[in-house]
matplotlib code that plots the C-alpha trace (Angstrom):
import matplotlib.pyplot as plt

x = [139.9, 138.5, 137.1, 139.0, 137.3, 136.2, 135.7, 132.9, 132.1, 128.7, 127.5, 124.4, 123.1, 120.7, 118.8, 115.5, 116.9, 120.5, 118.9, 121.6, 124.3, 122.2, 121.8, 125.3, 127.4, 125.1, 125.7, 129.2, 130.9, 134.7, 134.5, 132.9, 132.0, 131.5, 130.0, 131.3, 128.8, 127.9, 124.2, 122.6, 119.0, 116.0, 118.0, 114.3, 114.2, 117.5, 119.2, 122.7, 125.0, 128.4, 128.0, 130.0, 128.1, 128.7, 124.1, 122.2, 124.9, 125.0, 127.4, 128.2, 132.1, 130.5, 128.2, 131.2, 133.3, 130.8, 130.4, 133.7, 134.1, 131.6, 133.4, 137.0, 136.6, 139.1, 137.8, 140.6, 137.8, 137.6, 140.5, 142.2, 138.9, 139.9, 143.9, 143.5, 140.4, 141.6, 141.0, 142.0, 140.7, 138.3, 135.2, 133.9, 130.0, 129.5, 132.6, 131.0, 131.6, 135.1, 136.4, 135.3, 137.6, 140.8, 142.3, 141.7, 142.7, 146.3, 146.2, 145.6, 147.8, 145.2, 144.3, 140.9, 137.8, 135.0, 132.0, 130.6, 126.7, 125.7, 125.2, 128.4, 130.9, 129.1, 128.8, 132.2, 132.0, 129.2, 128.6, 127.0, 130.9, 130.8, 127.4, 127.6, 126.6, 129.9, 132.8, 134.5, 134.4, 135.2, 138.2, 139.7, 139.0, 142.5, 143.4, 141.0, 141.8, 145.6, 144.7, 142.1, 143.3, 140.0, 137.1, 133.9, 131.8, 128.0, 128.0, 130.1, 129.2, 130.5, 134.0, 134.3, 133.6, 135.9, 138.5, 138.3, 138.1, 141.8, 141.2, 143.9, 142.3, 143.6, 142.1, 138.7, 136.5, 132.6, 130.5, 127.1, 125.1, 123.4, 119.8, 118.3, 116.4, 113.3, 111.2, 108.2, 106.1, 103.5, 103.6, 100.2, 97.8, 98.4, 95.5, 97.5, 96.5, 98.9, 102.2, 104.8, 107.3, 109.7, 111.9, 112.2, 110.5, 113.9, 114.6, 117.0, 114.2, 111.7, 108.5, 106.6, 107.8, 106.3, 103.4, 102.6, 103.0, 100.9, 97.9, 98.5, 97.6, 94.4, 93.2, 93.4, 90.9, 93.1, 92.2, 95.0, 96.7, 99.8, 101.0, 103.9, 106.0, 108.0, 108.0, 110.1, 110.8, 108.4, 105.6, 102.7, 104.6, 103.2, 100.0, 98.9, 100.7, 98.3, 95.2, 96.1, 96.0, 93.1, 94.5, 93.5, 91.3, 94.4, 97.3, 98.2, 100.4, 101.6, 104.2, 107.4, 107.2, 109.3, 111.3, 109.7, 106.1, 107.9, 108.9, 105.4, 103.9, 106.6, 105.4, 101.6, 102.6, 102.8, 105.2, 107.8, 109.0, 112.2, 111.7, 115.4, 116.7, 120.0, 119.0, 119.6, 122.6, 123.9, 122.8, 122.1, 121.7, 124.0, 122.2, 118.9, 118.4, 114.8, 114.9, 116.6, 114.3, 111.9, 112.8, 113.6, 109.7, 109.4, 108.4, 109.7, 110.7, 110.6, 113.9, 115.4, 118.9, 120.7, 123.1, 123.4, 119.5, 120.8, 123.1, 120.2, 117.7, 118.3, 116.0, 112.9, 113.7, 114.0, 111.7, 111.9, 114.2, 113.4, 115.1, 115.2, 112.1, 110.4, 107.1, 105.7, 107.7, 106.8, 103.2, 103.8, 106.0, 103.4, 100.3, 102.0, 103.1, 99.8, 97.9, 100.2, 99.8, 102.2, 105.0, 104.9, 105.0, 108.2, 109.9, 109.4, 111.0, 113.6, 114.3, 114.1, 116.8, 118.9, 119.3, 119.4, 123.1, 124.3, 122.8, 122.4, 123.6, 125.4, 127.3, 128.3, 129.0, 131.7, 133.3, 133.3, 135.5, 137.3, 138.0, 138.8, 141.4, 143.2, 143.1, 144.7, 147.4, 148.4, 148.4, 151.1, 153.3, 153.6, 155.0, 157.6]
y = [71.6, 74.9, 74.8, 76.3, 78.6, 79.0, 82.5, 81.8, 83.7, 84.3, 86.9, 87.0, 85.6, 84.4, 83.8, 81.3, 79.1, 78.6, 77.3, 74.7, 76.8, 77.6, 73.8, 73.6, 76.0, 75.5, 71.6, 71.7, 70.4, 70.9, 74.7, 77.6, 79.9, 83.4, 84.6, 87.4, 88.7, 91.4, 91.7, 90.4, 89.5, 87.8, 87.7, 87.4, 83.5, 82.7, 84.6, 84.4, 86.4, 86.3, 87.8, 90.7, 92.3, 95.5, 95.8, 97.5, 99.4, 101.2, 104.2, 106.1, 104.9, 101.3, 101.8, 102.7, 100.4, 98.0, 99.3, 99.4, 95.7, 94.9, 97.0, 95.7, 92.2, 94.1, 95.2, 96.9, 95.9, 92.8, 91.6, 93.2, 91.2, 87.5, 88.4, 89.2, 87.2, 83.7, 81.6, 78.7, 78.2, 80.0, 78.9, 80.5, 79.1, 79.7, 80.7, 83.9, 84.5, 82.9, 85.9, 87.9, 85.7, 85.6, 89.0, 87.7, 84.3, 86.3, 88.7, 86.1, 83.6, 81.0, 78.1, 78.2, 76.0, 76.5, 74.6, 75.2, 74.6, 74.6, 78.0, 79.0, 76.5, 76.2, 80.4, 80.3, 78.5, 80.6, 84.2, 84.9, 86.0, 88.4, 89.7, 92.9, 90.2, 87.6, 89.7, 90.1, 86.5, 85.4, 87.7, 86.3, 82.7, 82.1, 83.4, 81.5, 78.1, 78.9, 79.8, 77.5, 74.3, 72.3, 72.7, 70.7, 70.4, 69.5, 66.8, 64.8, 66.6, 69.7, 68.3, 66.9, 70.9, 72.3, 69.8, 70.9, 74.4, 74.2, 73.2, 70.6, 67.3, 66.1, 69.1, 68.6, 66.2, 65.4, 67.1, 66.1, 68.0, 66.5, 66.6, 67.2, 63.5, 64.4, 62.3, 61.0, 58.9, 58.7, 59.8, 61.3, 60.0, 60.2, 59.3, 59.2, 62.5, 65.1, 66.1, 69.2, 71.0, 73.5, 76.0, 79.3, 80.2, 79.9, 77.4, 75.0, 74.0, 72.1, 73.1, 73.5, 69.8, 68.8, 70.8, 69.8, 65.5, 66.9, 67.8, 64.5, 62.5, 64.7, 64.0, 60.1, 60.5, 61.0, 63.2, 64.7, 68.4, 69.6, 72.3, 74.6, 76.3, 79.3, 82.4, 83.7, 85.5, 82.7, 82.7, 84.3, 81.6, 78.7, 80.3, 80.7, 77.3, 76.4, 78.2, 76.5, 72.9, 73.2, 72.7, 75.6, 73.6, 70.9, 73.4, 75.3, 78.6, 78.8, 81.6, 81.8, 79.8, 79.3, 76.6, 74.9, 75.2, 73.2, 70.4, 70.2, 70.6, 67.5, 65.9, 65.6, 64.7, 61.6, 62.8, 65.2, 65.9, 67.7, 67.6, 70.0, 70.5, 72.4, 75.8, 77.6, 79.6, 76.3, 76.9, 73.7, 72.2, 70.1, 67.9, 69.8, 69.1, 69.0, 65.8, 65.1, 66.3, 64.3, 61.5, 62.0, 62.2, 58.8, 60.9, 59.5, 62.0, 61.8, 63.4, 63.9, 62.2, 65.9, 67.3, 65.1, 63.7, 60.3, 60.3, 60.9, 59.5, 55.5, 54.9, 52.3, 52.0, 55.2, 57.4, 57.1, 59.0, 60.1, 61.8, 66.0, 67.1, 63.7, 64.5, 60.9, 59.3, 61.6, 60.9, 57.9, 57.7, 60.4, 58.1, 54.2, 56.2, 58.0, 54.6, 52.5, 53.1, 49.8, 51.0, 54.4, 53.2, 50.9, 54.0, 56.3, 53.9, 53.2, 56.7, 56.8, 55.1, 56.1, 59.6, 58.0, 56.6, 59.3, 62.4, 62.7, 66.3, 65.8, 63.0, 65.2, 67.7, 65.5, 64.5, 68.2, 69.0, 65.8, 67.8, 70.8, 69.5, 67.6, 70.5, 72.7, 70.5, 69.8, 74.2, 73.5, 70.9, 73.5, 76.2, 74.6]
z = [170.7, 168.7, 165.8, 163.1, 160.8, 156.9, 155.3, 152.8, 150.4, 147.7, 145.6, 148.1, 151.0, 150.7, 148.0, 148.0, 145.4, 147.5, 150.7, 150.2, 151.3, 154.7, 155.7, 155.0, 156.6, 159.6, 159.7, 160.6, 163.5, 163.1, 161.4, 162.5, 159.2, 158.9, 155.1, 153.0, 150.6, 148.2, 149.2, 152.6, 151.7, 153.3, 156.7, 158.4, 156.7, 157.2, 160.2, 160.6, 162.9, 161.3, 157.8, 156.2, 153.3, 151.6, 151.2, 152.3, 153.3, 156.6, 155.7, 152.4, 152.6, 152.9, 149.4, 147.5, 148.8, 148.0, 144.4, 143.8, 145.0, 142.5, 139.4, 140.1, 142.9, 145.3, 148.5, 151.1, 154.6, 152.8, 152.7, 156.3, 157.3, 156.2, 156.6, 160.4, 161.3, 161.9, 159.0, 157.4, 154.4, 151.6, 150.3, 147.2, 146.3, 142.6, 140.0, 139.5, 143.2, 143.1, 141.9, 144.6, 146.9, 144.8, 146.5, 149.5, 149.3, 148.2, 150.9, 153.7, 152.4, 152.5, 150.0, 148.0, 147.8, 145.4, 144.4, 141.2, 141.0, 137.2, 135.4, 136.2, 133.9, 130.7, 130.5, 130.6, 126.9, 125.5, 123.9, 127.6, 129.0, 127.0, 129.2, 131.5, 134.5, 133.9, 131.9, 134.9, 135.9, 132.4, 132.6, 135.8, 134.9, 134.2, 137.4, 139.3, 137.1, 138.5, 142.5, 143.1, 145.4, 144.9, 142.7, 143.3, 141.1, 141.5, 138.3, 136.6, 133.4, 135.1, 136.7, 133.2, 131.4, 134.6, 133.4, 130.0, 130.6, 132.4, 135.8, 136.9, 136.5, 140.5, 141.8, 140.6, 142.6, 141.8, 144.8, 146.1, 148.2, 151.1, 152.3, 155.9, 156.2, 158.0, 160.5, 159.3, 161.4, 159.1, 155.2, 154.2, 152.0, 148.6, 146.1, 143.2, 141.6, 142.8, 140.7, 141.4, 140.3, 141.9, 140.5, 138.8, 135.1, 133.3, 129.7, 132.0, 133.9, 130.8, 132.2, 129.2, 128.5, 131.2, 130.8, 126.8, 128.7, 131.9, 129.1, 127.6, 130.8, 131.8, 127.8, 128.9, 131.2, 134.2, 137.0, 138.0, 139.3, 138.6, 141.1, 140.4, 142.7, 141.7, 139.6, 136.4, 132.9, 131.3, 133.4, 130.5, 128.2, 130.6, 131.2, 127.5, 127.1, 129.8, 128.2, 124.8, 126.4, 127.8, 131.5, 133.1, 135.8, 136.7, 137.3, 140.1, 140.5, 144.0, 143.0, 145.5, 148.6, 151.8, 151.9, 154.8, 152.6, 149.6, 151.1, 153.3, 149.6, 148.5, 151.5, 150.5, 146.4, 144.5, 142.3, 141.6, 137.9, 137.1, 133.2, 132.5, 129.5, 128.4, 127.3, 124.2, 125.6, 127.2, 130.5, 132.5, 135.7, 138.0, 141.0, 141.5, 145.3, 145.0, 143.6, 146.8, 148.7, 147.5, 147.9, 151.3, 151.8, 149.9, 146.5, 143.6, 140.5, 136.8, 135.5, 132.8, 131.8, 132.2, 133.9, 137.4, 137.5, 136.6, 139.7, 141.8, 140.1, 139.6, 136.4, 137.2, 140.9, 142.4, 139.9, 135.8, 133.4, 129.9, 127.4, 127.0, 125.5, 125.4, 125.6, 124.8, 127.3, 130.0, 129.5, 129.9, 132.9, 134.4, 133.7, 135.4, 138.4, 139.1, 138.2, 139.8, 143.8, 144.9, 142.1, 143.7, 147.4, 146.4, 144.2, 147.1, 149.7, 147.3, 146.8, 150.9, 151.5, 148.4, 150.1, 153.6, 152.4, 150.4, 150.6, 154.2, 155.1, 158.0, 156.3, 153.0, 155.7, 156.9, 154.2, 153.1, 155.9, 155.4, 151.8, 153.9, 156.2, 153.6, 151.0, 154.4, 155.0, 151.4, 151.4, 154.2, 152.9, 150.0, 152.0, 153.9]

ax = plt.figure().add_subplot(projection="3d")
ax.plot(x, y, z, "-o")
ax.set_aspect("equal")
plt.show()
């Protein structure tokens, strides 16, 4: 039987930090996808055949289509596209890229998906939709609250902020993304001395938290390194954090890496800490997939109980969690794991077989098009 097929659409594809949406789209069985997208970038990482994107653009009638898709959401080639191509269904990753799909989800007559990954609910409550960068998309919220047929939402916390925001309580469902489970024959040698963290120099992410508990463990005689992978707005704030705490000699700047080079770096650590925090302007995260990803390489993480760590994280069996901004408790977590050698062997199979039964990608895969065909066939029974 043919596979039927999903128009997806994203702001950009790809970005480093979205590799999610990669493993994804390429782990179904049941639906073939082709991706609609503003901007096509780093195609030489992640090379994909069937994507329609208005940049770089390849004639000047393309360009200002494509700026005039960004101004207004309405795109002409865009919509012709999805309305004669095929489809079933819409997939929208991101609300602020929801409401590049609305237009065609009318034209097409087709019903809408969209998963909503963190940043993207709570600046819908803040001075921040007032921003150049999410006017638009706080503007058409109503309208996307209305059209939508299923919102998933990466958290709890954020079904429960979709829910309050007017999103019809039976349309929203709690989504978790799944995790390629890799092989591993053998796991490394791990000393109990190596720590990372992954993600870009933003507030949500707590790294100077876990940078102010990281100096804390080195002055109680530990011997320990802390590498960081990423890069950001408040990168000189860590490095004269860095300076200031004397840590200059335990902590590593590996700037942006391929994806494949994280998780060999995950691979070869003791722990992972994903110290996040809810920002100033109430940005936040969902279930950072990191975490995941960790575990999957029998790592166990220090979170922080925020946004959906605690989901992933199961407190004193899987890794530890701590309170936002505890610097004390960190420390301490930090210090029994790196000391402890059998705790973090136990924590790190724990955490193994935590994402084995329910994070494995091509099982959320499945249910995700489980999702899909019952969210098609309701669409249906509405129209006759």
């Amino acid at each position: 039987m043919q596979n039927k097929k999903v128009a997806l659409f994203a702001t950009n594809f790809l970005e480093f930090s979205q590799t999610f949406i990669y493993d994804e789209i390429r782990c179904h069985k049941n639906y073939d996808v082709d991706v609609f997208a503003l901007y096509r970038l780093n195609a030489d990482v992640f090379p994909y055949e069937k994507v329609h994107s208005f940049f770089p653009s390849k004639s000047l009638k393309q360009s200002i289509e494509g700026n005039w898709c960004q101004i207004t959401a309405l795109s002409p080639t865009r919509e012709n596209l999805v309305k004669n191509g095929g489809y079933s269904l819409i997939h929208a990753h991101f609300g602020t890229g929801s409401i590049y799909a609305l237009s065609a989800a009318d034209a097409a007559d087709l019903p809408l998906v969209v998963t909503f990954h963190g940043y993207d609910v709570p600046v819908l409550k803040t001075y921040r939709r007032f921003f150049p960068a999410f006017w638009r998309y706080w503007l058409m919220s109503g309208r996307m609250f209305r059209r939508v047929d299923l919102f998933l939402a990466a958290s709890d916390e954020l079904k429960e902020m979709l829910i309050e925001l007017g999103a019809p309580a039976e349309k929203v469902l709690t989504w978790r993304l799944g995790v390629e489970i890799p092989v591993i024959n053998e796991i490394p040698e791990r000393k109990g001395n190596r720590m990372i963290m992954v993600g870009r120099f933003v507030e949500k992410k707590g790294f100077e938290y876990a940078l102010e508990a990281f100096a804390k463990v080195i002055k109680n005689g530990t011997d320990a390194v802390l590498e960081i992978v990423g890069d950001g707005p408040r990168k000189e704030h860590y490095i004269s954090m860095i300076k200031r705490l004397g840590i200059e000699k335990n902590v590593i700047f590996h700037g942006v890496k391929r994806h494949s080079e994280v998780l060999d770096m995950i691979l070869h650590s003791d722990v992972l800490l994903a110290p996040s925090v809810v920002a100033c302007n109430g940005d936040r995260e969902s279930g950072i997939l990191v975490v995941k990803e960790a575990g999957a390489r029998y790592v166990p993480s220090i979170g922080t109980v925020h946004g959906g760590i605690p989901e992933i994280i199961d407190h004193g069996e899987t890794g530890f969690l701590v309170k936002e901004k505890d610097i004390d408790d960190m420390a301490d977590k930090m210090l029994l794991l790196l000391k402890d050698g059998k705790l973090r062997k136990q924590m790190g199979e724990a955490a193994r077989r935590k994402m084995e039964s329910e994070y494995s990608l091509p099982g959320r895969v499945a249910v995700l098009e489980s999702h899909y065909d019952s969210v098609i066939e309701k669409f249906k029974g509405l129209k006759k």
